[in-house]
C-alpha positions in Angstrom: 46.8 19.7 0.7 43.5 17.7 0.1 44.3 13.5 0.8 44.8 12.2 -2.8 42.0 9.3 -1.6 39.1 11.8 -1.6 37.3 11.6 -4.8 35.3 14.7 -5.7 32.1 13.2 -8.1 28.6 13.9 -8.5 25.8 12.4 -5.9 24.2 9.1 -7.4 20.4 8.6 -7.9 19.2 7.0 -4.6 22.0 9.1 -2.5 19.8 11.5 -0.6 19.3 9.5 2.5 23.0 9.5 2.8 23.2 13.0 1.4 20.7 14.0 4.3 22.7 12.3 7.0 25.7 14.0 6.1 24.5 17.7 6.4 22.8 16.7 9.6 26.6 16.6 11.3 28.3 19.0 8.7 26.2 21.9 7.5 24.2 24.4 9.3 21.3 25.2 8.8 18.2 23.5 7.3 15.8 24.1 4.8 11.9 22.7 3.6 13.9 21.1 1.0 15.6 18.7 3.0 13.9 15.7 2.6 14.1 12.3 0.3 12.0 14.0 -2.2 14.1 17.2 -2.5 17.3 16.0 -3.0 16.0 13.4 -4.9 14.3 15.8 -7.5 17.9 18.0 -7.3 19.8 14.9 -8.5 16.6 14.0 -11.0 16.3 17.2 -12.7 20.6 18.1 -12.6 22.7 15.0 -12.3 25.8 17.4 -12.2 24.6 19.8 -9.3 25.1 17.9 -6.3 28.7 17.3 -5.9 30.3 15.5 -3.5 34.0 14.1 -1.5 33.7 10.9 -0.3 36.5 9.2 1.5 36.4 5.2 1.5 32.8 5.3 0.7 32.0 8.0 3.3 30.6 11.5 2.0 32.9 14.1 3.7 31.7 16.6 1.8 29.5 18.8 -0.3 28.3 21.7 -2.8 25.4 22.3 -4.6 26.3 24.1 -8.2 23.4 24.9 -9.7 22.6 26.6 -13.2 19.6 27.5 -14.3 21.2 28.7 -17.8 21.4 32.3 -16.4 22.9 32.1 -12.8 25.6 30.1 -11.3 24.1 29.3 -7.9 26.0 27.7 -4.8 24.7 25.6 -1.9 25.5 23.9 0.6 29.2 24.0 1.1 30.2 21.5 4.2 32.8 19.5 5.1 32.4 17.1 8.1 34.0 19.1 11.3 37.1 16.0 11.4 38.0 16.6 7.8 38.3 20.3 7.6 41.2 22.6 6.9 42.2 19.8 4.7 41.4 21.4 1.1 38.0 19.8 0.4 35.7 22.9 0.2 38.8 24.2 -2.0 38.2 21.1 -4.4 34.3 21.2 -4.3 34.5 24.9 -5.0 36.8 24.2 -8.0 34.7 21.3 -9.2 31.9 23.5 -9.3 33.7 26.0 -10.7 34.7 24.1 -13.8 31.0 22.8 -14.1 29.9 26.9 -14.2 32.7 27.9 -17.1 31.7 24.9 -18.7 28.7 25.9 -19.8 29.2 29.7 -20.1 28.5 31.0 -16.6 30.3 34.0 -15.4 29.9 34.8 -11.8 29.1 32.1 -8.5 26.6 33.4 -6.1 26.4 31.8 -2.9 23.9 31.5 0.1 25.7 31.6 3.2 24.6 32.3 6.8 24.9 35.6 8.6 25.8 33.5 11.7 28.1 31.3 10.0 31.7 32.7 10.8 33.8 29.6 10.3 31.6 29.3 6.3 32.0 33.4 5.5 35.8 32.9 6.1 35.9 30.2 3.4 34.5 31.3 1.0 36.5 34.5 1.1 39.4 32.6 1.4 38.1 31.2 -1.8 37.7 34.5 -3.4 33.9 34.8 -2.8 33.4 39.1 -1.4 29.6 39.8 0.5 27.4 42.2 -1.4 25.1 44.2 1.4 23.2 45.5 -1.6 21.0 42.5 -1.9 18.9 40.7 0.6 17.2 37.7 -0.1 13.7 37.5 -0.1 12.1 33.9 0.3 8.2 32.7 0.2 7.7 28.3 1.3 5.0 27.2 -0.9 4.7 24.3 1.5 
C-alpha cells in the first residue's frame, strides 16, 4: 500500500535539474535527451507528461505519459531503490493511465530494457505483455 504522504502530480517548469538527479540513482539507462534542455522542452511542449511522486519535497518517482493524439507512449518508469515495492510505479502507472483514457487513447506502449529484469517484472505485474514482433529502430539527430 503506497504511504498516503506521497503525492503523485505533474513535474513543474524549472524541475529538470531535479528531474535529472533523480533518474541518475533510480532509472537505468540514459538517453541524448537527458539534459536541462530536454526535459525542459518535455514539460514546455506537455505540462501533463512528466509525472511524478514526491515524498516531503523529494521526487521518488517517475513516468513519462506521453500522447501525441495517436499513441499512448510510456517512459521512464523509476522509483528510487529505498522506496520500492511500496506501490508508487502502481500509482504512476494509474496516473498515467487516467491521463491516456482521458483524452481517448486506447492502448500504453512502453520502452523498457532488455536487461532490465527487476522493470519487465513490473510492468507485467501491471498488466503490460512484451510483443517480439516489433523492434525499435532509432536514428540521434545529434
Amino acid at each position: 500500500m503506497i504511504d498516503v504522504r506521497i503525492q503523485i502530480r505533474t513535474a513543474a517548469a524549472g524541475e529538470a535539474e531535479t528531474i535529472l538527479a533523480f533518474w541518475k540513482e533510480a532509472a537505468e539507462g540514459t538517453s541524448i535527451t537527458d539534459d536541462v534542455d530536454g526535459v525542459g522542452r518535455l514539460i514546455a511542449r506537455d505540462p501533463e507528461a512528466l509525472i511524478v511522486a514526491e515524498l516531503d519535497g523529494q521526487v521518488v518517482g517517475s513516468v513519462i505519459a506521453g500522447y501525441d493524439g495517436w499513441r499512448c507512449s510510456l517512459y521512464r518508469l523509476a522509483v528510487l531503490p529505498s522506496f520500492r515495492r511500496q506501490g508508487i510505479s502502481t500509482a504512476l502507472l494509474e496516473a498515467a493511465e487516467k491521463r491516456f483514457l482521458a483524452v481517448g487513447g486506447r492502448r500504453g506502449d512502453a520502452m523498457v530494457l532488455e536487461a532490465n529484469e527487476g522493470a519487465q517484472h513490473a510492468w507485467g505485474a501491471a498488466g503490460y505483455h512484451r510483443e517480439d514482433h516489433w523492434r525499435r529502430w532509432v536514428k540521434p539527430f545529434a
